[in-house]
C-alpha positions as CSV (number, residue, x, y, z in Angstrom):
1,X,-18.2,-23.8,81.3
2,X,-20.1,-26.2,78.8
3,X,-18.0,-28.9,76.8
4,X,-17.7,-26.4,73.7
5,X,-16.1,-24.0,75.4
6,X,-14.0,-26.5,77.4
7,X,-13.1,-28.7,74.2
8,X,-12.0,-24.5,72.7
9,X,-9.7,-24.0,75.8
10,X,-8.1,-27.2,75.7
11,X,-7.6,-27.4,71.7
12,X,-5.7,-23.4,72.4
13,X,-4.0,-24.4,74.7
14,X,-2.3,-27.5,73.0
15,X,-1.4,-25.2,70.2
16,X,-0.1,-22.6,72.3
17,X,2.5,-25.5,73.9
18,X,2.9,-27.2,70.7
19,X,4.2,-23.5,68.9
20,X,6.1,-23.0,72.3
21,X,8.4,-25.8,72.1
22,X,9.1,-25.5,68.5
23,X,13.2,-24.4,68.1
24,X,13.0,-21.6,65.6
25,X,16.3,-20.6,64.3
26,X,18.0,-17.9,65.6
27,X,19.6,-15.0,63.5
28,X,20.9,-11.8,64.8
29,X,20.6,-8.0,63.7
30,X,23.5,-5.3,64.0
31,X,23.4,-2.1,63.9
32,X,26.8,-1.5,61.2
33,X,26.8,2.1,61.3
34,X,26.6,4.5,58.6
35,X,22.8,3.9,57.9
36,X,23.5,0.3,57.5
37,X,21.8,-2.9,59.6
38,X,23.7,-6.4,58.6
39,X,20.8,-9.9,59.4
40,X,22.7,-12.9,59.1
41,X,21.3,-16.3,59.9
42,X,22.0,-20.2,60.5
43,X,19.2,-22.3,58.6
44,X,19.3,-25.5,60.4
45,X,17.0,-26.9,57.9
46,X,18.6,-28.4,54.5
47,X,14.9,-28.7,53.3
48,X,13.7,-25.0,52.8
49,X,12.7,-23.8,50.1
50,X,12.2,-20.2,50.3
51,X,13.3,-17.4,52.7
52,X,13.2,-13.8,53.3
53,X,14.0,-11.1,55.5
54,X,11.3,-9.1,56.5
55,X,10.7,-5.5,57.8
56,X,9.0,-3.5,59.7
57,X,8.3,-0.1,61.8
58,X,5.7,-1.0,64.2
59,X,6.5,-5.0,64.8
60,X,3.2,-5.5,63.3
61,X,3.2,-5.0,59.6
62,X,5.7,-6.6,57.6
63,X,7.0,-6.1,54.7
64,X,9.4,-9.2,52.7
65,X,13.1,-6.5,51.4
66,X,15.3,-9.6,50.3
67,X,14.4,-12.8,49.4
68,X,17.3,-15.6,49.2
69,X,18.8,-17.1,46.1
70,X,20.3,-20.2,48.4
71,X,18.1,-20.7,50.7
72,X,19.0,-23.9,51.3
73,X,22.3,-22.9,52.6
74,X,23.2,-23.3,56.4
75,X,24.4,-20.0,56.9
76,X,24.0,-16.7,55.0
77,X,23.2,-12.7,55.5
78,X,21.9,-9.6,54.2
79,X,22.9,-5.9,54.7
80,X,19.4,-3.3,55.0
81,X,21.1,-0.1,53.5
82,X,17.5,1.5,52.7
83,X,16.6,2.2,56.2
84,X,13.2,3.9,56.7
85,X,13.1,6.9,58.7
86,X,11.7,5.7,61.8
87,X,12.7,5.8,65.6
88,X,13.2,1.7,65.8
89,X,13.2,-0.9,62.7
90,X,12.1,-4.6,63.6
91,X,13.4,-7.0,61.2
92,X,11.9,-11.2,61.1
93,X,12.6,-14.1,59.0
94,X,10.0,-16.2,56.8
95,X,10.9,-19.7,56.2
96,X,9.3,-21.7,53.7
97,X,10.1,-25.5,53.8
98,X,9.5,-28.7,51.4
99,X,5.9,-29.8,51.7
100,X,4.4,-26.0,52.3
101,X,5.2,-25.9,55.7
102,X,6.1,-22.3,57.1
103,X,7.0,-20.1,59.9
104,X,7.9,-16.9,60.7
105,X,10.7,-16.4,63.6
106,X,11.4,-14.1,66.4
107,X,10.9,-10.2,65.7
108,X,14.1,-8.4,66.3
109,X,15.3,-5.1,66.1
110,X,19.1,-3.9,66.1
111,X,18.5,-2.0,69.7
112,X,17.5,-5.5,71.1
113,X,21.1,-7.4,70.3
114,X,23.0,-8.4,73.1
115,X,26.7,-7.9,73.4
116,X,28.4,-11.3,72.9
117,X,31.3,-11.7,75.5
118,X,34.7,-11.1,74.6
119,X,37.0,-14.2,74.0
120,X,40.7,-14.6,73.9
121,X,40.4,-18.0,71.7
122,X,41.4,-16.8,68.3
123,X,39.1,-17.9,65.5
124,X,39.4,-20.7,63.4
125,X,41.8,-20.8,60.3
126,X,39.6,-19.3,57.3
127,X,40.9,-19.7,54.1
128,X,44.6,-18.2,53.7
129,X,43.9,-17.1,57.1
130,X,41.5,-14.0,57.6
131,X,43.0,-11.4,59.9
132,X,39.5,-9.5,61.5
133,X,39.5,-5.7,61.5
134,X,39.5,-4.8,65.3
135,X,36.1,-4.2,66.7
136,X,34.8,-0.7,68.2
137,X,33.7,-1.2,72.2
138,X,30.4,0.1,72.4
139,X,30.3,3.5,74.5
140,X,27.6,1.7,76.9
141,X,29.7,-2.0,77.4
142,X,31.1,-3.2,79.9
143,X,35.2,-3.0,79.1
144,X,36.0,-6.8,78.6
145,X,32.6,-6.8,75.7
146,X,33.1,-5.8,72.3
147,X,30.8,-6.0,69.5
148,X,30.5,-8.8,67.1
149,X,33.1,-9.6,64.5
150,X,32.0,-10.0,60.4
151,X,33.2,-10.8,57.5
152,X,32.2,-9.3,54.5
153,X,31.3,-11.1,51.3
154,X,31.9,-9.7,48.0
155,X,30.2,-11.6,45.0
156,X,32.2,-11.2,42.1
157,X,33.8,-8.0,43.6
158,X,30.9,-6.8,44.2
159,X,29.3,-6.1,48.0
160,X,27.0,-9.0,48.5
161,X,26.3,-9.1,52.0
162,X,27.9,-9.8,55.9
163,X,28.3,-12.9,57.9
164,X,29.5,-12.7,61.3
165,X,32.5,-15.3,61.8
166,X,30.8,-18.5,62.9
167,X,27.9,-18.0,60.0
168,X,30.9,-17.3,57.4
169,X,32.5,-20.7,58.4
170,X,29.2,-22.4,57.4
171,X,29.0,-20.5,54.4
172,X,32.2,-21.6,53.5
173,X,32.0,-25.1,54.8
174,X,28.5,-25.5,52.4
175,X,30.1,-24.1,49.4
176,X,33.1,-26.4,49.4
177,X,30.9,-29.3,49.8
178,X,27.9,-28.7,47.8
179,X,29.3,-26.3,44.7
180,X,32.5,-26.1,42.6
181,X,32.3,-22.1,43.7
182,X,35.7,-20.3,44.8
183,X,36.5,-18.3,48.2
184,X,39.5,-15.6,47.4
185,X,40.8,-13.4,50.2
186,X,40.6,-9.4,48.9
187,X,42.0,-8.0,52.2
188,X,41.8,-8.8,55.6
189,X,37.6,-9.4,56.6
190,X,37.0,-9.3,52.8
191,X,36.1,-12.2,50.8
192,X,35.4,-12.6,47.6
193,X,32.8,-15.1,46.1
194,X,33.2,-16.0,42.9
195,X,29.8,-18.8,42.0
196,X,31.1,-21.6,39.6
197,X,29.9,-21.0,35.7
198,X,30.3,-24.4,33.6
199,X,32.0,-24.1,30.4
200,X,29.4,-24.3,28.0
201,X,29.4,-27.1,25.6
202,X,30.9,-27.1,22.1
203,X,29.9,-29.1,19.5
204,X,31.4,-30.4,15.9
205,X,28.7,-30.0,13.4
206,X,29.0,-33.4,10.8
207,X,27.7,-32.3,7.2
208,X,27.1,-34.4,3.8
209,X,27.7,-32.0,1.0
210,X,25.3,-29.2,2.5
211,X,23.1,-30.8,4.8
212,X,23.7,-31.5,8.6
213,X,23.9,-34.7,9.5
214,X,24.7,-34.6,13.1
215,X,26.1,-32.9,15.8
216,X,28.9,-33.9,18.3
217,X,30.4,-32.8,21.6
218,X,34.1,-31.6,21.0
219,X,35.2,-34.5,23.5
220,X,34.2,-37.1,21.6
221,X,34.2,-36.0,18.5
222,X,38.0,-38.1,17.8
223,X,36.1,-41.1,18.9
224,X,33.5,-40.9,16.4
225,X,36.1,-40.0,13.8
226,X,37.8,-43.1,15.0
227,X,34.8,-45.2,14.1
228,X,34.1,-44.0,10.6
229,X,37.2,-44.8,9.5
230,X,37.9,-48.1,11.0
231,X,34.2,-49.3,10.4
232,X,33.3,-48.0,7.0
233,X,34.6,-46.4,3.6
234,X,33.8,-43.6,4.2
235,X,36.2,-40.3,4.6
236,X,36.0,-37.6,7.4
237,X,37.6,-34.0,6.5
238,X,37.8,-31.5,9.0
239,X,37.0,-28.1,8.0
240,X,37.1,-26.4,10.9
241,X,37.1,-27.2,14.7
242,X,33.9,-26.8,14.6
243,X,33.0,-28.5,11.3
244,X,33.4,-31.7,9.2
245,X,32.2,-33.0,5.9
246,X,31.8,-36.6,5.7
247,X,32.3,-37.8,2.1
248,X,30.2,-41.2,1.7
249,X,32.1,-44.2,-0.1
250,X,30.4,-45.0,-3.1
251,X,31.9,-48.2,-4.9
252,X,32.2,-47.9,-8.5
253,X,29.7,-49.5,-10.6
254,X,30.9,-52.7,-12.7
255,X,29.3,-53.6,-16.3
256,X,27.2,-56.8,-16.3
257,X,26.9,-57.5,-20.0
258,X,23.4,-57.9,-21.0
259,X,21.5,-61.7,-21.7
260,X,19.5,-60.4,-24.4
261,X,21.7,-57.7,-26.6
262,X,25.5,-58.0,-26.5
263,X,28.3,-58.7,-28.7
264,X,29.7,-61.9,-30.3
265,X,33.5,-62.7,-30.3
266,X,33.5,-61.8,-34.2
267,X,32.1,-58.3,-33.1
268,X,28.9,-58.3,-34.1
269,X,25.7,-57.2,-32.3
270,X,23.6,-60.2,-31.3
271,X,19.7,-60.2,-30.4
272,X,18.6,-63.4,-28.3
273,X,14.8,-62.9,-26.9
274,X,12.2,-65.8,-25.7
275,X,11.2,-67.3,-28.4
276,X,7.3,-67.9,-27.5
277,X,6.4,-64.1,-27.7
278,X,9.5,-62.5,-29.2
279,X,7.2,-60.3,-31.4
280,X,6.1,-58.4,-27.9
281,X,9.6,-57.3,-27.5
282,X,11.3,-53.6,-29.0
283,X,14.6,-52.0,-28.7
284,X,15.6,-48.0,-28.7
285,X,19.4,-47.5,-29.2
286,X,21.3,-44.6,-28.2
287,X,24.9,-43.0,-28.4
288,X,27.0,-42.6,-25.3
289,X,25.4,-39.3,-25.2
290,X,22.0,-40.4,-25.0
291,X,20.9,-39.2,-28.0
292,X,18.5,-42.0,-29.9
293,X,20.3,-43.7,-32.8
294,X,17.0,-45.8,-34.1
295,X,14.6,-48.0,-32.7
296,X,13.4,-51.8,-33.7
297,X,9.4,-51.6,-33.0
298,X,9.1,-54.9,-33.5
299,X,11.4,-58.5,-33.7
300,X,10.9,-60.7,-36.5
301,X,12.7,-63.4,-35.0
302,X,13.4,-64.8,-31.3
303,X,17.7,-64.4,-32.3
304,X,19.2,-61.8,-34.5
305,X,22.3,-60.2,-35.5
306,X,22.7,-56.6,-36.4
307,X,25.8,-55.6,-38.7
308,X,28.0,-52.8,-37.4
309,X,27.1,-50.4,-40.5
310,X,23.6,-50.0,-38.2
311,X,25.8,-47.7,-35.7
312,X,28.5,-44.8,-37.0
313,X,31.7,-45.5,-35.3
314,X,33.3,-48.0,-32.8
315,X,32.6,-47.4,-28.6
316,X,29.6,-47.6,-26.3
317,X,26.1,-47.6,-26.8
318,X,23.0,-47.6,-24.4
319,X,19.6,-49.5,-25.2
320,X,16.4,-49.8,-23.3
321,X,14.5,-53.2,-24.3
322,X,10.8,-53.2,-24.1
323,X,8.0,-55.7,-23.4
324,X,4.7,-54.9,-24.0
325,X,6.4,-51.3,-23.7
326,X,7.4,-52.4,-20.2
327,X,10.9,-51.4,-19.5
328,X,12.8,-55.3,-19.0
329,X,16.3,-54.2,-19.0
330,X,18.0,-50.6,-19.4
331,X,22.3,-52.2,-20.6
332,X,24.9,-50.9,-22.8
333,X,27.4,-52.7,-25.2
334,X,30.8,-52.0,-26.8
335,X,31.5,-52.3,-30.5
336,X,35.4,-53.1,-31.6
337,X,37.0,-51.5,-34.1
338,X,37.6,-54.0,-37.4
């Protein structure tokens, strides 16, 4: 034997005792009756990924017929009810784990399962206590072997799959732990499994006039309100429990009289411009409607007064004063009654 060859032997035969002593996890296969065949497993590995049952009707070529939704959990089961016609089924498991490593277990079929041995030790409490139908003895047992117990899972009410009693308690001992899902006995050996759905959020849609401002989760939605109104002017209204308008605080304007064009304590209408380049400056004067009254193109004189015959009646008027016809001011004034 040269050293290729020899460096070939002993490379296949590490690999054959490295696979040998790897602990793949068991599972079991029942024949149910009725054309059924019920696979349930223990996953001993929190880390996977993916797994699914797979079939076949020579042991050589596989096909994947369910593919778990958990596969993460430590126990679980399927039931095959579309059995091909063939004189013996073999059934494996794939298991995909974190990282891309895979493996296939142990090919079995339902004709290979061992009778388990008949206990008197009662089974653990299982939620509300779960009486167990009484098991047929199989025609070709021994009389002290019967055949496995299971428990059937309904999801929802409807038929989901079959654990036997030890995979159901890790089943149940996951769910409690990991999920907020529910466990309800139907009748005795019947559970139902009803998978937590999470209320979905509401929210309070905050609007100025027509225009969304924000939106906020129901629950907090007080708090918020809370803060407008202790914070600010402004005024919340609710509309709806899902809708608010928020009306913005808007302070009323006070008059500033003007320094250029505003009244004397006799009532008259005084003019008082720079003096250096009061001939730059022109004034437009309107009624309270806006409608133009006249306009002064151009002052004479640095100070003025204008007599009250120049305007109709009593009240407010608007002006816009002009430099250089840039816009310096934009004011109103009140003329009293005589």
């Amino acid at each position: 034997m040269n050293q290729r060859n020899l460096l070939v032997f002993v490379l296949a035969f590490i690999s054959t005792q490295t696979l040998s002593q790897r602990a793949l996890p068991g599972f079991t296969v029942k024949d149910l009756g009725k054309g059924k065949i019920g696979i349930s497993w223990i996953n001993p590995y929190p880390s996977c990924n993916q797994l699914a049952v797979q079939r076949s009707t020579d042991s050589i070529n596989f096909r994947t017929i369910f593919s778990a939704q958990s596969p993460e959990l430590p126990a679980n089961g399927f039931i095959d009810q579309k059995l091909p016609i063939s004189p013996r089924i073999y059934y494996r498991i794939f298991y995909v784990l974190k990282g891309g490593t895979y493996f296939f277990t142990e090919i079995k079929s339902p004709e290979q399962e061992p009778n388990e041995k008949h206990t008197n030790t009662p089974p653990d409490d299982i939620h509300a206590r779960i009486d167990l139908p009484k098991t047929e003895i199989k025609k070709d047992s021994a009389a002290n072997t019967v055949t496995e117990k299971y428990i059937r899972i309904y999801k929802r009410g409807e038929p989901a799959f079959q654990l036997s009693v030890t995979a159901y308690k890790g089943f149940r001992d996951s769910l409690i732990k990991l999920t907020q899902d529910s466990l309800s006995v139907i009748k005795p050996g019947e559970i139902n499994w009803k998978p937590f759905i999470p209320k979905p959020k509401e929210y309070v849609s905050i609007f100025v006039k027509d225009t969304l401002l924000v939106q906020i989760e129901l629950p907090f939605y007080k708090r918020f309100k809370d803060s407008v109104n202790n914070n600010t002017k402004d005024t919340i209204y609710q509309i709806t429990t899902f809708r608010a308008e928020l009306h913005r605080f808007i302070p009323k304007q006070v008059w500033k009289p003007s320094p250029y064009i505003y009244t004397n304590t006799a009532g008259y209408l005084n003019i008082s411009v720079p003096e250096k380049d009061h001939q730059l400056y022109r004034i437009i004067f309107f009624d309270n409607e806006g409608k133009e009254l006249f306009r002064v193109n151009k002052l004479k004189e640095h100070a003025l007064i204008l007599d009250k015959a120049n305007f109709k009646k009593s009240g407010w008027y608007d002006f816009e004063l002009y430099k250089n016809n840039e816009l310096i001011e934009k004011n109103k004034f009140f003329l009293q009654k005589d």
